[in-house]
C-alpha positions in Angstrom: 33.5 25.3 -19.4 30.6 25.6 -21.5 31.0 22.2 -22.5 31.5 21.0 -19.3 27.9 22.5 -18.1 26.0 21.5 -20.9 27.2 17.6 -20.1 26.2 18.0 -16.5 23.1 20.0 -17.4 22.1 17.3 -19.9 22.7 14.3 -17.1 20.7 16.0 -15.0 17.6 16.1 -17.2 18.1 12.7 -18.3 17.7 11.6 -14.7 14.4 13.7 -13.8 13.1 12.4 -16.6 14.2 8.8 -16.2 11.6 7.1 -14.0 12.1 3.5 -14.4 12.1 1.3 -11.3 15.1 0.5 -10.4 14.7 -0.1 -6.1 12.4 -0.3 -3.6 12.2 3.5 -2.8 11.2 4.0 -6.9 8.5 1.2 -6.4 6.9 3.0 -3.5 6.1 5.8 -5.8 3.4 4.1 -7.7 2.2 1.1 -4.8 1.8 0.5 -1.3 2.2 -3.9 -2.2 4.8 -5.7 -0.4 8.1 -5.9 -1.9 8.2 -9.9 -1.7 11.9 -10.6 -3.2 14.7 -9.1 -5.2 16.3 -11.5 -7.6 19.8 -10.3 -8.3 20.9 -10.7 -11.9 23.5 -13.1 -12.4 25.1 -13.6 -16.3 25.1 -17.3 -15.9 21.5 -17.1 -15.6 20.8 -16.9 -19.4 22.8 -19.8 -19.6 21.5 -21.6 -16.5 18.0 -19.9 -16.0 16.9 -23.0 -13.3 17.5 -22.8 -9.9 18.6 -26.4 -10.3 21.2 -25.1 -12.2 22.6 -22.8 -9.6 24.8 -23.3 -6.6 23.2 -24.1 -3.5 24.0 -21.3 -1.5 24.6 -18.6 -4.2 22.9 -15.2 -3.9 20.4 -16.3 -6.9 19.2 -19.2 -5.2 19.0 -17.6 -1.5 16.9 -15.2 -3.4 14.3 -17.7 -4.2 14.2 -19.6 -1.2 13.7 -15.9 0.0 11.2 -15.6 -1.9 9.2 -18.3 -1.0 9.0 -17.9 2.4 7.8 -14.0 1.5 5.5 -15.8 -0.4 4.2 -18.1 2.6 3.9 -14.7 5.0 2.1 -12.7 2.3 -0.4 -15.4 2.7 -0.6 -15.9 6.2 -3.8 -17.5 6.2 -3.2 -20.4 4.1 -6.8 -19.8 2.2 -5.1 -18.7 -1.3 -3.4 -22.5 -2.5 -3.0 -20.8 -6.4 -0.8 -17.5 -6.9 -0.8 -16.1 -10.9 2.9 -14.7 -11.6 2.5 -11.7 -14.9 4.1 -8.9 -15.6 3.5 -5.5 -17.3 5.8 -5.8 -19.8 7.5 -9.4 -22.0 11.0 -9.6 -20.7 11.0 -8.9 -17.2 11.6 -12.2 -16.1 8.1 -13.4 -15.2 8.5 -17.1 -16.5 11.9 -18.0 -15.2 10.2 -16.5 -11.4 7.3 -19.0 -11.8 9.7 -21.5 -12.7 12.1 -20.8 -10.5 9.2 -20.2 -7.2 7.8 -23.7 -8.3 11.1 -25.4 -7.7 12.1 -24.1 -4.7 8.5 -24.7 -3.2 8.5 -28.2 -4.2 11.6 -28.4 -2.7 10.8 -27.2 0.8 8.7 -30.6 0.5 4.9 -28.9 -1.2 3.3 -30.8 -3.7 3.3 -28.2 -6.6 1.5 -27.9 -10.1 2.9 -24.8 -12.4 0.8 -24.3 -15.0 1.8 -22.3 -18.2 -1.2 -20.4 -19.4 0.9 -18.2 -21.4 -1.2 -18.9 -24.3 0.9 -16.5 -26.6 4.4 -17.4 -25.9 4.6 -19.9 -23.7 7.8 -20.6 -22.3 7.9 -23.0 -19.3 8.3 -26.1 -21.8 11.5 -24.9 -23.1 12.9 -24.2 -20.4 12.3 -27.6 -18.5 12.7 -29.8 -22.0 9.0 -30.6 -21.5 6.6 -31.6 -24.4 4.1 -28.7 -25.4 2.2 -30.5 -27.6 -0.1 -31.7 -24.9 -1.3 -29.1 -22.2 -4.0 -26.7 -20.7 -5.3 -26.0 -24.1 -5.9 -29.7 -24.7 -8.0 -29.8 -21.6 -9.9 -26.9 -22.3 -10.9 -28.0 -25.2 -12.2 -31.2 -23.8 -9.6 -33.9 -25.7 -7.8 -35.4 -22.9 -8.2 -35.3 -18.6 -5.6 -33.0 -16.7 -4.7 -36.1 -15.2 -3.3 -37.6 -18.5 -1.6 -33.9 -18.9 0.4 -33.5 -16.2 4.4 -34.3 -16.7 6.5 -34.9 -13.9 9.7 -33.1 -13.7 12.9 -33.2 -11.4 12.9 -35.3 -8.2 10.8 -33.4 -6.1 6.9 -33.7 -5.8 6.5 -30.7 -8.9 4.1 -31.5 -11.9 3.7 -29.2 -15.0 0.9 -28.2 -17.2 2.6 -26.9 -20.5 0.2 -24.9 -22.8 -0.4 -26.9 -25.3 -1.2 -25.6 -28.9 -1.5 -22.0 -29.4 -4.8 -21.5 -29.3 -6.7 -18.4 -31.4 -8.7 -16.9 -28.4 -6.1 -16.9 -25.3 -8.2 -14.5 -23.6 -11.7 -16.8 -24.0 -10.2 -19.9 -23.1 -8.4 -18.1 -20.3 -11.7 -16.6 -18.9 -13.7 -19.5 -19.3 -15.6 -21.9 -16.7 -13.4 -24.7 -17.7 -10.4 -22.8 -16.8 -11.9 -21.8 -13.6 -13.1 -25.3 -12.8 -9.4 -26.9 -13.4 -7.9 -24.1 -11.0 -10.0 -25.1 -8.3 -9.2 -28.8 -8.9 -5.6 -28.2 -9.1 -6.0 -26.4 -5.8 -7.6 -29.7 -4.0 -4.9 -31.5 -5.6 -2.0 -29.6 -4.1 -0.7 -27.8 -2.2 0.2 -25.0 -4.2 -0.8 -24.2 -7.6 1.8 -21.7 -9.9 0.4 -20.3 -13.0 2.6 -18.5 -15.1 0.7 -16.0 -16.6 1.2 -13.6 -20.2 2.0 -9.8 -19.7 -0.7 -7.1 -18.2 -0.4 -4.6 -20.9 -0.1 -5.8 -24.1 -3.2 -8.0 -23.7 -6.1 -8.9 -21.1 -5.2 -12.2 -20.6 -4.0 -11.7 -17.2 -6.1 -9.7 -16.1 -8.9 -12.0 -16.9 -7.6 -15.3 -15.5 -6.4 -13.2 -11.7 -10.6 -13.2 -11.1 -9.6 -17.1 -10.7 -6.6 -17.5 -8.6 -6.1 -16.8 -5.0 -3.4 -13.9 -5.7 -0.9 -12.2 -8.2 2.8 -11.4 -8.0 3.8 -8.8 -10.6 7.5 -9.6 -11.9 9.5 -6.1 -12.4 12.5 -6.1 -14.5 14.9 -3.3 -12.6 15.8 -0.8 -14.5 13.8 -1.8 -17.4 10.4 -1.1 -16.5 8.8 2.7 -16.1 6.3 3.9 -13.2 3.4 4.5 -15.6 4.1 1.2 -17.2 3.9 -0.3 -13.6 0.4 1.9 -13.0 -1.3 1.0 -15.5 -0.9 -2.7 -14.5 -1.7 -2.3 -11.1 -4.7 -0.4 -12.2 -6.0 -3.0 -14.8 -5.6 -5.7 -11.7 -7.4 -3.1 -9.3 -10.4 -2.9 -12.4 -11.1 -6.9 -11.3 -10.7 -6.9 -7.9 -7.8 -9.0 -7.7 -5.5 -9.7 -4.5 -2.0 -8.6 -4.9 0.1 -10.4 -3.1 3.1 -8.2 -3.5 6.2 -7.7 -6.2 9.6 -9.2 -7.3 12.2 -7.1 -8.4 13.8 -8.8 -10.6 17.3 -8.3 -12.6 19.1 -6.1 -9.9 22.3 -5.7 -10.0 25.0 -7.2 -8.2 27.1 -4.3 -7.4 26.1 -0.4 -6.3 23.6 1.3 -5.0 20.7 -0.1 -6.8 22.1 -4.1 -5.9 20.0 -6.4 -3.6 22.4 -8.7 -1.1 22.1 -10.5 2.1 24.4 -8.8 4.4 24.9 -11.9 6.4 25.3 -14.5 3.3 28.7 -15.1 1.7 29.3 -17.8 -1.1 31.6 -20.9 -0.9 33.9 -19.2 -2.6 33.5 -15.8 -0.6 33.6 -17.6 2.7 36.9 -19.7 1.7 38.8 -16.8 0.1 37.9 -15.3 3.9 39.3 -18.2 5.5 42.2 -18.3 3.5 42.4 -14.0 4.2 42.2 -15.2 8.4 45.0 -17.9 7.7 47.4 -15.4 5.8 46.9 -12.7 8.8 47.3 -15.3 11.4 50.5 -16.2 9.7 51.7 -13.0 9.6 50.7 -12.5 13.0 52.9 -15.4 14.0 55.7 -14.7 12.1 
């Protein structure tokens, strides 16, 4: 009996003092921004991170089209053409969103530029198989013209920006004219520009660049991420006046209370093992 208290006692500390996000009622403790997506975790995602790469009508893919129309009403007025995409924390998921948001906007028939100005660890190259070498940084810099930069991927109307080389003052290069000049550019150029941008807290490089772009969406890994951690960004964004368009809750699970579904959406394989449920009772109906 003792025992038995003490283990129920002890659960019920651990979850008073667990405050990571984990749904939207959890995010409404710390911020009134929209909720603009929930991007349900899928295992074939580490393998497959594009949206590509996915089924066409499977829950990770609805979730992004979802997303982008969010996206579209968030900005209702059709003045903000660039949207930054952080996080508070590395491994919540922010570069695979930006990816991910950039294909499925392209695809809905925008001309889209992502640009990766993750000058720490950029990403975006690896994960389309594009070369890094040659990038933001190199136009920064002033040794080549965007123009001779920019690397067409897939067989929509999407262009990509890689970083280029590593550069020793991210923050600098980040806040600079130049980089504020080739935003607006991009932005006449397209008609959306994505820019996937390094984490809030560990340095002030997104911070910095959000004074340049027409809005932010914070990336928050479910279950990962805690309120304070989610405060503090919010508050270093608040610092610089930047628009907010909303969050993505990213990495929810599939199954119990905390998952994210469409209530009317079934997969092909949902929707057939239905139909072949139907055939069996009408059969046994008849019979």
């Amino acid at each position: 009996m003792v025992g038995l208290v003490l283990g129920i006692a002890a659960a019920l500390l651990r979850t008073v003092l667990d405050n990571r996000v984990r749904t939207e009622a959890d995010l409404r403790k710390v911020t009134d921004a929209p909720l603009l997506g929930g991007i349900s975790f899928d295992q074939d995602a580490t393998r497959k991170p594009l949206l590509t790469q996915a089924a066409h009508q499977s829950p990770r893919a609805e979730s992004f089209r979802q997303l982008r129309t969010n996206l579209q009403f968030a900005n209702v007025s059709g003045r903000a053409k660039s949207v930054l995409v952080t996080s508070s924390l590395p491994g919540e998921g922010k570069s695979t969103t930006a990816i991910n948001l950039s294909i499925a906007l392209a695809q809905a028939g925008q001309s889209v530029c992502l640009v990766d100005a993750d000058l720490r660890r950029p990403m975006v190259s690896d994960y389309l198989g594009l070369d890094r070498n040659a990038g933001l940084t190199t136009y920064l810099v002033g040794k080549a013209d965007v123009n001779d930069l920019l690397q067409a991927w897939g067989e929509d109307n999407l262009f990509v920006l890689t970083s280029g080389e590593i550069p020793p003052n991210p923050s600098e290069l980040l806040g600079s004219e130049g980089m504020k000049q080739l935003i607006l550019r991009l932005e006449g150029a397209f008609d959306t520009v994505v820019i996937d941008a390094p984490p809030l807290l560990p340095v002030t490089d997104a911070a910095v660049l959000s004074q340049h772009v027409g809005g932010v969406m914070v990336v928050i890994g479910s279950h990962k991420l805690r309120q304070h951690d989610l405060e503090k960004s919010l508050n270093s964004l608040e610092l610089v006046d930047s628009n907010v368009f909303g969050m993505v809750l990213n990495q929810l699970p599939a199954k119990g209370p905390d998952a994210y579904a469409y209530s009317y959406y079934r997969t092909d394989a949902e929707s057939s093992g239905s139909r072949s449920n139907s055939e069996r009772m009408s059969s046994a109906k008849g019979a």
